[in-house]
N, C-alpha and C positions, 0 to 999 in steps of 0.2 A: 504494500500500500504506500501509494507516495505520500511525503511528509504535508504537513498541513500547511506549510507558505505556498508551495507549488502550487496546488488544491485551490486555493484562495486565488494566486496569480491567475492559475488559467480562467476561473470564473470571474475575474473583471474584465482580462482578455476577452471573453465570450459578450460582455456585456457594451465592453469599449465599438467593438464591431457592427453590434445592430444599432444605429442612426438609421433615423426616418431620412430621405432623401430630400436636398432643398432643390428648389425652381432652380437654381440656377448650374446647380448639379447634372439636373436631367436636362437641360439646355445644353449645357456642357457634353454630355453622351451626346444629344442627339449630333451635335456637330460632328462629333470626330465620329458618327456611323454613316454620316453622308459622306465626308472624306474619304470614309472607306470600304471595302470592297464589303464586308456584312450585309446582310438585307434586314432589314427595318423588323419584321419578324425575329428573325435571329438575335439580335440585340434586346428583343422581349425578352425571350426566352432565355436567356443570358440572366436575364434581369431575376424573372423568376424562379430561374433557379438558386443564383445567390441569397434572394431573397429567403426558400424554403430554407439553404444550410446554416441562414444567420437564425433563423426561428427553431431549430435544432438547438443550436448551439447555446440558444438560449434556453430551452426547453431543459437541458442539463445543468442551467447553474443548482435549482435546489439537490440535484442528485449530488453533485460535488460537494455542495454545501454538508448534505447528510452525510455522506464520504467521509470529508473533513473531519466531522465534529464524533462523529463514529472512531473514526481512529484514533482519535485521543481517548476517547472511552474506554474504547477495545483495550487500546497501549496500556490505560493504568488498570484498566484490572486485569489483565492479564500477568502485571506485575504483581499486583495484590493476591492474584492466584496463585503464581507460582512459590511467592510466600509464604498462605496458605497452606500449600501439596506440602512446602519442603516441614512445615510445623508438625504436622501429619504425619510424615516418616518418620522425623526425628522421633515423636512419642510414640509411632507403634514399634520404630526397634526397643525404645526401652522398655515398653511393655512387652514383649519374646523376651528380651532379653530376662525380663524379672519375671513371665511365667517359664521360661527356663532353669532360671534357680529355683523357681517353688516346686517344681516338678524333679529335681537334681536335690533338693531337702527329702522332697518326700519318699523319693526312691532309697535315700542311703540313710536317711534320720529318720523317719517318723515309722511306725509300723504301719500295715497297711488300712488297720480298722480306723486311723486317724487320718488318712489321707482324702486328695480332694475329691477321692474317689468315691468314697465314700457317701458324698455332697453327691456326686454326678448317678450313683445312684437311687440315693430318695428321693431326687427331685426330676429326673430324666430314666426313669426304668423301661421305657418301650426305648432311648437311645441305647441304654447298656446292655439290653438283649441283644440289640444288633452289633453292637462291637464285641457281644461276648459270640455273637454266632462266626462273626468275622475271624476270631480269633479260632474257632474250634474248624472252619475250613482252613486254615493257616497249619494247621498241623499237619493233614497228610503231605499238603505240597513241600513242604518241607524234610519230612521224615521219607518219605518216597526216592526223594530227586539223590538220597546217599545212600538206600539199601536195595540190594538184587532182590527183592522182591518176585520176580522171576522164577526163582530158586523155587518157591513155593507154587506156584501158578499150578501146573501139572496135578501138584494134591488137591489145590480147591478145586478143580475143575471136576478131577475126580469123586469128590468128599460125598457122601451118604445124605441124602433130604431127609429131616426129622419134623413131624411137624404134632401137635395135639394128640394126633390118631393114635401114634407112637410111645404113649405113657399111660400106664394102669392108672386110674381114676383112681384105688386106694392106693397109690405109689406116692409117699410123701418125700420131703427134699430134707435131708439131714441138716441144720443151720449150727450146728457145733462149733467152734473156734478149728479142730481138727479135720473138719469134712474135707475132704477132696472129690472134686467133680462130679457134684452130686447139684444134679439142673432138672426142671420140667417145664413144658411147654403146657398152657390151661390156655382155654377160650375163655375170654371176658369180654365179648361185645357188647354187652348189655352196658358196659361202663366207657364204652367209646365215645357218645356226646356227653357226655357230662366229663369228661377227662380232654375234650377238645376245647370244650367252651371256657374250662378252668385254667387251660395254660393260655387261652388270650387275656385273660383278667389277669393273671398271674403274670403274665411280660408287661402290662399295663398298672404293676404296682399293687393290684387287690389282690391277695395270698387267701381271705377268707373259703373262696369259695374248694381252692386248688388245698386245701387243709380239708375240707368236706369228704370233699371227690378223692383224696389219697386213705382215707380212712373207710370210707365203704370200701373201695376196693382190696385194701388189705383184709379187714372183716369177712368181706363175701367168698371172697376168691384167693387171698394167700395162707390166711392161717390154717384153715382145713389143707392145706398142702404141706405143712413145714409142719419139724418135730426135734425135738432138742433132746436128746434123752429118753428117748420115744416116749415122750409126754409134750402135753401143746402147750403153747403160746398164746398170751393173749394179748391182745392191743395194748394195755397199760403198760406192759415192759419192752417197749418199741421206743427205738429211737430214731429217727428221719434223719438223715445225713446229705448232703448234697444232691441235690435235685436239679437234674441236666435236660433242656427243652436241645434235642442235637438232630441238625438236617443232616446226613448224608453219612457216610462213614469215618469219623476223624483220627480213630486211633487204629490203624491196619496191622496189629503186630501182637502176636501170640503172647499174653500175659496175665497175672492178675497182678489185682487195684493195688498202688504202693499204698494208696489210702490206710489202709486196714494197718498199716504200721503203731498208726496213733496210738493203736486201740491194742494192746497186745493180748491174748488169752480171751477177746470177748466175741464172743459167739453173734451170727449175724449172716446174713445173705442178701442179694441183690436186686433187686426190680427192672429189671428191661419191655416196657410195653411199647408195642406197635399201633402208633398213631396215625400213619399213612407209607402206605408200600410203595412203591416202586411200579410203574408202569412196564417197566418189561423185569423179565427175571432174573434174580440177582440182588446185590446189596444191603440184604441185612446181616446177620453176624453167624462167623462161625465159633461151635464151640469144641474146643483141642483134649485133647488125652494123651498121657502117657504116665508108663513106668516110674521113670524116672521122677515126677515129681511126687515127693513126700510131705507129710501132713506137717511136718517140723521144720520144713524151708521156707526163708523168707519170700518177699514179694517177687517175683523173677519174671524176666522174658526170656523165649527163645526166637534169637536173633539169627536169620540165613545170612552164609560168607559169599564173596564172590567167588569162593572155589566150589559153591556145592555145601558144606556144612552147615552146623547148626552152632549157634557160640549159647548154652545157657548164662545169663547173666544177670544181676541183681536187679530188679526194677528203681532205679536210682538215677533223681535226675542230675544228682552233681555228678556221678562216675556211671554213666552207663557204657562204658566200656571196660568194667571190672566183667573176666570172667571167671566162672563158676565151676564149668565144665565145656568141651570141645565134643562135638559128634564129627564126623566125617559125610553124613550124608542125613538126608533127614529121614530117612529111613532107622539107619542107625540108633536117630534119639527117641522112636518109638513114636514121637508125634501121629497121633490120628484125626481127623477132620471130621468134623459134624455139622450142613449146613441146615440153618435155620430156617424151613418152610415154613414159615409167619404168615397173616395176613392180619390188616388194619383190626384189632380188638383183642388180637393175644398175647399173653404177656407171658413172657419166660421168667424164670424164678430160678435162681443158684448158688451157691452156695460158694463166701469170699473165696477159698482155696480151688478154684477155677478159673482153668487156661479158655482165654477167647478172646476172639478179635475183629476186627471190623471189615467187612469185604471189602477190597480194595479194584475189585474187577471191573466197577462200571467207574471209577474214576481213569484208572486207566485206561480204559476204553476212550475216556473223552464225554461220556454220556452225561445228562444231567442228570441227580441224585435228590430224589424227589421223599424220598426215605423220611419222615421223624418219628424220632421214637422217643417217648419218655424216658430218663433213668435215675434211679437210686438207691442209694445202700440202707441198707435198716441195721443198726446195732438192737441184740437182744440182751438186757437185762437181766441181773438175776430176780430173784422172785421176791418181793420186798421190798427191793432195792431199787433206793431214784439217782443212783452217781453210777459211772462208766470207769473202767480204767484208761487211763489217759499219758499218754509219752509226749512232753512238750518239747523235743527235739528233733522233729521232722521238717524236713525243708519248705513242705508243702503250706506250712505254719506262715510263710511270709509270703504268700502267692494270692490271699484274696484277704477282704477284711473279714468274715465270717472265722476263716481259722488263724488268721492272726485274733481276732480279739477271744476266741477261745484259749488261747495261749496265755493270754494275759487273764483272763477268766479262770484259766485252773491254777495261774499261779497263786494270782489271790486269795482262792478258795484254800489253797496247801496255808497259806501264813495264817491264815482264821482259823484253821480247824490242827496249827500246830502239826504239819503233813511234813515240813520243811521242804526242801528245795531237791526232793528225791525222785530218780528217775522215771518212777511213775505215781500220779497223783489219781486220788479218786474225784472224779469231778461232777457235781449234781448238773442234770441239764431235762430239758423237759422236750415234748417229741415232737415239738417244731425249731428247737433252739437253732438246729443245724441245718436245716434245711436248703435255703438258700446261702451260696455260698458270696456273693455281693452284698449283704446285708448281717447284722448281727443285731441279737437281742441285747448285749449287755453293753 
């Protein structure tokens, strides 16, 4: 845009130009168009042409004018703006910068039950379902992309369909501290909309109704199936523990729950119900056997080598490459496959000392994994008794606020009740304390 002198210049120029013509002006043309070869016509037309470009030209001064007085406008705020932008950056870097440090306090200083996570739960719980869903498809792409997974494909492909059909209606599920892979598959359709409806309220922040809906279904449909002692269970000695709303398969690797570490010697088993299956066949869980696992070993995986073996190894997420034992082939480790013919309203039941895993075959495929499935652990109580045994050394302790502020929870509880600072504390908790793992009662 030219500067506002020129702007101004050219519109008196414009202005200077258009004079009315005097008598003695057009006396004047007409002489010198007799002199000359022009025709009397042509010298009109002369005329009126100049005429229309000086009425132009005038026609432009207010446009110049606007021009003008526009560009000084434009000029300073434009300056005003970019002052503006720059105030703006300057405070939002020190805003990153200072939720950088708050986020960099609260990762290495604060536990996690004090954290702003905590915040972004109570007050945003349909956003923390979806960063917790986020985070649970984040783990196969992750654990996939560095093991031969491979290794295994041939056995699932192969692996045995179990579904309902397959288990004696008196066949109950041993829930002992000891059991080993001891699982049933029951139909519960009758608890399918009321266990759909409960985990939208329940991403949505309203627990009451998904407390309802987890209590008839245990009543109706798990305790007639479980047995401790070969004597039953009742609801009052149940404990709810982590309650997982999980699309697609996230954990694809032969194991049981490191969870159950917390808890040593306490008897308990696990809920996996089918909320929606799969449009084509495939992706819900297999469940593993073998020999080799004893009722006295810790939490373990069997992990396949790039040569063909098996590495057994601690389920541990600071050292999960401690091994335990070496197979040569997975034959070798005895490993057997059981695939889980589910459909939408059945719920598998097993028992913590059980190898299983998540199908990995329609992710690798590429397909979408349309799969959810409810899941959670239940601790059993002794009979009387309202406190757990509890180990506040487990790493899993600093991964959500729910088990960090149980940590701090059974500490307190040890100094009240004079327990001291001993490896394992008996902790009272009542049977929603644990439920969700984003949130804590205390």
């Amino acid at each position: 845009m030219a500067p506002l002198s020129k702007k101004m210049g050219a519109a008196s120029r414009v202005a200077s130009e258009f004079v009315a013509p005097t008598p003695s002006s057009v006396s004047n043309s007409s002489k010198t168009t007799l002199k000359g070869t022009a025709l009397p016509g042509t010298t009109y037309c002369q005329y009126l042409g100049s005429l229309a470009t000086k009425l132009d030209r005038m026609a432009q001064i207010p446009k110049l004018i606007v021009e003008s007085a526009a560009s000084c406008v434009l000029s300073s705020s434009k300056y005003a703006r970019t002052a503006h932008l720059k105030s703006i950056l300057i405070r939002s870097i020190k805003a990153i910068l200072v939720l950088i440090g708050l986020l960099a306090f609260s990762v290495y200083v604060l536990p996690p039950h004090r954290t702003p996570l905590v915040v972004l739960c109570k007050f945003f719980p349909e956003m923390t379902s979806q960063l917790r869903q986020l985070g649970i498809n984040f783990v196969p792409n992750a654990a996939l992309a560095e093991t031969p997974i491979d290794v295994l494909l041939p056995h699932l492909n192969g692996a045995a369909k179990i579904s309902t059909e397959d288990f004696d209606v008196n066949e109950s599920v041993d829930v002992g501290s000891d059991a080993v892979a001891e699982y049933k598959i029951v139909s519960a359709r009758s608890h399918l909309r009321a266990l759909t409806t409960a985990v939208d309220l329940y991403n949505a922040g309203q627990p009451a109704q998904m407390h309802d809906a987890l209590d008839f279904l245990v009543l109706d449909v798990v305790l007639p199936n479980i047995h401790r002692d070969r004597s039953l269970v009742s609801l009052e000695q149940l404990v709810y523990y982590d309650l997982m709303r999980e699309r697609g398969g996230y954990f694809p690797f032969i194991h049981w729950d490191t969870d159950w570490l917390q808890f040593p010697e306490a008897d308990g088993f696990q809920i996996w119900y089918l909320l929606e299956e799969n449009d084509e066949e495939g992706g819900n869980m297999f469940m593993v056997k073998t020999d080799d696992l004893r009722d006295d070993d810790p939490s373990v995986r069997y992990l396949p080598t790039k040569t063909g073996g098996i590495i057994k190894t601690l389920h541990d997420i600071n050292s999960p490459e401690n091994p335990l034992k070496l197979f040569s082939s997975v034959n070798d480790s005895g490993l057997e496959f059981q695939y889980l013919d589910m459909h939408a309203g059945d719920c598998l039941i097993f028992s913590k000392r059980t190898l299983h895993m998540s199908d990995p075959r329609p992710f690798l495929a590429g397909k979408p994994r349309k799969r959810l499935a409810l899941n959670f652990r239940v601790i059993v109580r002794d009979k009387e008794e309202d406190t757990i045994p509890f180990w506040p050394g487990h790493v899993v302790q600093k991964l959500s606020p729910m088990h960090s502020s149980l940590k701090y929870w059974a500490l307190k509880q040890a100094k009240q009740t004079k327990q001291g600072l001993r490896n394992l504390i008996r902790v009272s908790v009542s049977r929603f304390d644990m439920l969700d793992p984003l949130k804590s009662p205390w």
